[in-house]
C-alpha positions in Angstrom: 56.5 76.1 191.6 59.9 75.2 190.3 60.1 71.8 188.9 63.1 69.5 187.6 62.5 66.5 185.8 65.6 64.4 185.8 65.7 61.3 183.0 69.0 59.0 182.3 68.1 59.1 178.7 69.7 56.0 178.0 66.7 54.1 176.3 65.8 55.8 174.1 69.1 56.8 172.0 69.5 52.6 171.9 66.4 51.6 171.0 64.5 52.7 168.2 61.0 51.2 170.3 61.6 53.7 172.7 62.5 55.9 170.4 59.5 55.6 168.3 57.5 57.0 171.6 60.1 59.4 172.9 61.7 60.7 169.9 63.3 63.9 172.1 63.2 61.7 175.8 60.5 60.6 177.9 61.9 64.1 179.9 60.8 65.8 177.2 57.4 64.5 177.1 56.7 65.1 180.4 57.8 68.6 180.6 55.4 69.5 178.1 52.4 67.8 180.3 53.7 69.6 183.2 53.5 73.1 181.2 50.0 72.2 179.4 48.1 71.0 182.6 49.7 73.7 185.4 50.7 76.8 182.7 52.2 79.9 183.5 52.4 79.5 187.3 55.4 76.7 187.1 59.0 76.6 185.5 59.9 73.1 184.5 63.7 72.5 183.6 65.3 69.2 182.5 68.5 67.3 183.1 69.6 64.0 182.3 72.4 61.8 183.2 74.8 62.8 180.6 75.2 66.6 182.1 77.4 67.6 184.5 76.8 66.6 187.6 74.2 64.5 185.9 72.7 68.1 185.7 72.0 68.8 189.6 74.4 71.1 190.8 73.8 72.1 194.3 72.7 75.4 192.3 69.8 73.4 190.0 68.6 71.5 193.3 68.4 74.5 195.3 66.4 76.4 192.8 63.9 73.3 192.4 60.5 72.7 194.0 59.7 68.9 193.0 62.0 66.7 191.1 61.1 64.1 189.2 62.8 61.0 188.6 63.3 58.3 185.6 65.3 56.2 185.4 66.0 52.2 184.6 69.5 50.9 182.8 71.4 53.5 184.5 70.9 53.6 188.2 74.8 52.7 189.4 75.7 55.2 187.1 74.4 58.1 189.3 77.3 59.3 191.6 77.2 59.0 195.0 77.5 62.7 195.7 74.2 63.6 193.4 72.1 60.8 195.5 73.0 62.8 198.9 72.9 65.6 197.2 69.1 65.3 195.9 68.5 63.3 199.4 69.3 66.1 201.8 67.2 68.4 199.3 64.3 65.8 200.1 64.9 66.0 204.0 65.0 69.6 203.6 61.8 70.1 201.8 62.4 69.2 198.4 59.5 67.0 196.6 60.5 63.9 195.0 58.5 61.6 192.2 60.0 58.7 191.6 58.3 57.0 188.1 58.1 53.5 187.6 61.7 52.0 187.1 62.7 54.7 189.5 61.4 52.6 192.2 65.7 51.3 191.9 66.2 54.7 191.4 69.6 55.4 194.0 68.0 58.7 195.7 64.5 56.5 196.4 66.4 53.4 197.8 68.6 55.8 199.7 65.2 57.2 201.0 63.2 54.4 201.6 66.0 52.3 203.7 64.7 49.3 202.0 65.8 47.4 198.4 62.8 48.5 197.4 62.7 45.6 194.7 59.5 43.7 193.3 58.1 41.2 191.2 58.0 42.0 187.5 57.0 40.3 183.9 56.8 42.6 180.6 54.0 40.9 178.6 51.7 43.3 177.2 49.0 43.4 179.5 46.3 45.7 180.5 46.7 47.5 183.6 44.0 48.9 185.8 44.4 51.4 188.2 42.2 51.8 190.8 41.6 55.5 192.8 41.7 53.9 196.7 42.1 57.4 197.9 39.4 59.5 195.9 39.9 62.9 198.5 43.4 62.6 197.9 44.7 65.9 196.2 46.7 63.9 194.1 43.4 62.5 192.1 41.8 65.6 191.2 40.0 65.4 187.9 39.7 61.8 187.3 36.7 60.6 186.3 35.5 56.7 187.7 37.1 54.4 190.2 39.8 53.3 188.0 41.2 54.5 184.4 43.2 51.6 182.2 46.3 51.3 180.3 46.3 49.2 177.7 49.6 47.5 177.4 51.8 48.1 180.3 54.4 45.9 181.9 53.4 44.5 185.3 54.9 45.0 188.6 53.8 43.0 191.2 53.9 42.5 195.1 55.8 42.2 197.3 57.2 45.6 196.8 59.7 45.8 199.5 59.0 49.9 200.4 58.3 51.1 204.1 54.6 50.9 205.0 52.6 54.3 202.7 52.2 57.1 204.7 48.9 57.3 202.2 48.2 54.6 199.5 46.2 56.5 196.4 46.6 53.9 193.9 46.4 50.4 193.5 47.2 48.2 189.9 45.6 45.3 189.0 46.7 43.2 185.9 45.7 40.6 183.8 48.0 37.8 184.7 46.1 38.1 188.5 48.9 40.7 190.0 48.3 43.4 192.1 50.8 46.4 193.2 50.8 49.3 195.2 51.3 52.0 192.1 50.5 55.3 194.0 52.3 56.0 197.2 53.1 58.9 199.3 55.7 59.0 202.4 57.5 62.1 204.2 61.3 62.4 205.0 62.3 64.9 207.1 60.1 68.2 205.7 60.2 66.5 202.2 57.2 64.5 200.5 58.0 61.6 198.1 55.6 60.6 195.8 55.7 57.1 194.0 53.8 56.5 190.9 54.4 53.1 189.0 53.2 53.2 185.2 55.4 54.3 182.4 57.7 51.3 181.1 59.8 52.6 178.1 58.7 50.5 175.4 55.1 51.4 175.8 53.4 55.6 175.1 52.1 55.3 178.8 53.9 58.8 179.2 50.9 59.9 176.7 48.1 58.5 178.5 46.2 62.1 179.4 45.1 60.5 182.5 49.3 59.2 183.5 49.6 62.9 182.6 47.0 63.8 184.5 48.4 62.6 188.0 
C-alpha cells in the first residue's frame, strides 16, 4: 500500500501550542504511526501545502494508494486544480481520510456535495468515542465499547454530510453533544473515510488508540 499524507502545515510554524505537540508537523507524526502499526508492507510519503503543486502532482497522486488529509486555516488556499485533481483520483479508486478540520477540507466538500459544516466549541472537554460498528474492519484491535480522549474540542450535530454509507463511530462530550466521528462513503470506485478527533492544540495525534484507527 502506497500512502500520502497531505498536511497544510500552517499551525504549527505560528503557534508555539501546536508546536509544542507537533514540533516537525502533525504529518510527521502520523507518518511515523502509519510505519510503526503497518511496517514494511507500506510506503508513506508526505506533502504539505507549501510544495509545488501543494505537493500532488498528477505523478505523487497516481503513485498513491490512500491519502490522507489535514487541514484547517488553509482550505481556500488549495488550488482548484489539486481538489479535481485528488477528486478524480477518489472516483478512480483512490482512498481518501479526511481528519477532523478536514471535514472543510476542499477535496471532501467537493466530494460530499454538501457544506459539510457543523456545530463546534473548543473548551477542553472529554470526548468519548463509542465503537457502533464493532465488525467493521476499521476497529480491529480496540479493546471496550468506547476508548476516551481527554481534552478534545467538540464537534457537534448537525453535521451537514450525505447520509454514511456505514457509521463506525459516534462521539459524545461533556457539554451533552453528540457527532458522527467515524464515517465511511464510496465515490465512484473510491472509499472515503471520515474520522473526527485531532484538533491542533491538543496531542490527540498521540493517542495509540487515534493511531490505532
Amino acid at each position: 500500500m502506497r500512502i500520502t499524507i497531505w498536511n497544510e502545515y500552517v499551525h504549527e510554524k505560528q503557534n508555539p501550542a501546536v508546536a509544542r505537540h507537533y514540533p516537525e508537523g502533525i504529518h510527521t507524526v502520523l507518518a511515523e504511526a502509519l510505519r510503526k502499526h503497518l511496517g514494511p508492507s507500506v510506503s508513506v510519503r508526505t506533502a504539505t501545502l507549501e510544495h509545488p503543486e501543494h505537493g500532488l502532482p498528477q505523478s505523487v497522486l497516481d503513485e498513491t494508494d490512500v491519502l490522507v488529509w489535514w487541514g484547517h486555516q488553509a482550505h481556500d488556499h488549495v488550488s482548484d486544480e489539486v481538489v479535481e485533481r485528488v477528486a478524480k483520483r477518489v472516483l478512480d479508486g483512490m482512498g481518501l481520510v479526511p481528519l477532523h478540520s478536514a471535514h472543510l477540507s476542499r477535496p471532501f466538500v467537493r466530494l460530499m456535495g454538501t457544506s459539510c459544516m457543523l456545530r463546534w466549541r473548543e473548551a477542553d472537554e472529554k470526548e468519548r468515542i463509542w465503537v457502533v460498528n464493532p465488525s467493521h474492519p476499521i476497529t480491529e484491535g480496540i479493546d471496550g465499547e468506547f476508548f476516551e480522549i481527554e481534552r478534545e474540542e467538540m464537534y457537534g450535530e448537525f453535521f451537514d454530510i450525505p447520509p454514511p454509507e456505514e457509521l463506525i463511530f459516534i462521539s459524545w462530550f461533556q457539554g451533552g453533544e453528540v457527532f458522527r466521528s467515524g464515517c465511511t462513503f464510496r465515490r465512484g470506485k473510491g472509499k472515503i473515510f471520515y474520522f473526527r478527533p485531532g484538533h491542533e492544540t491538543y496531542p490527540t495525534y498521540h493517542h495509540p488508540m487515534v493511531q490505532r484507527i
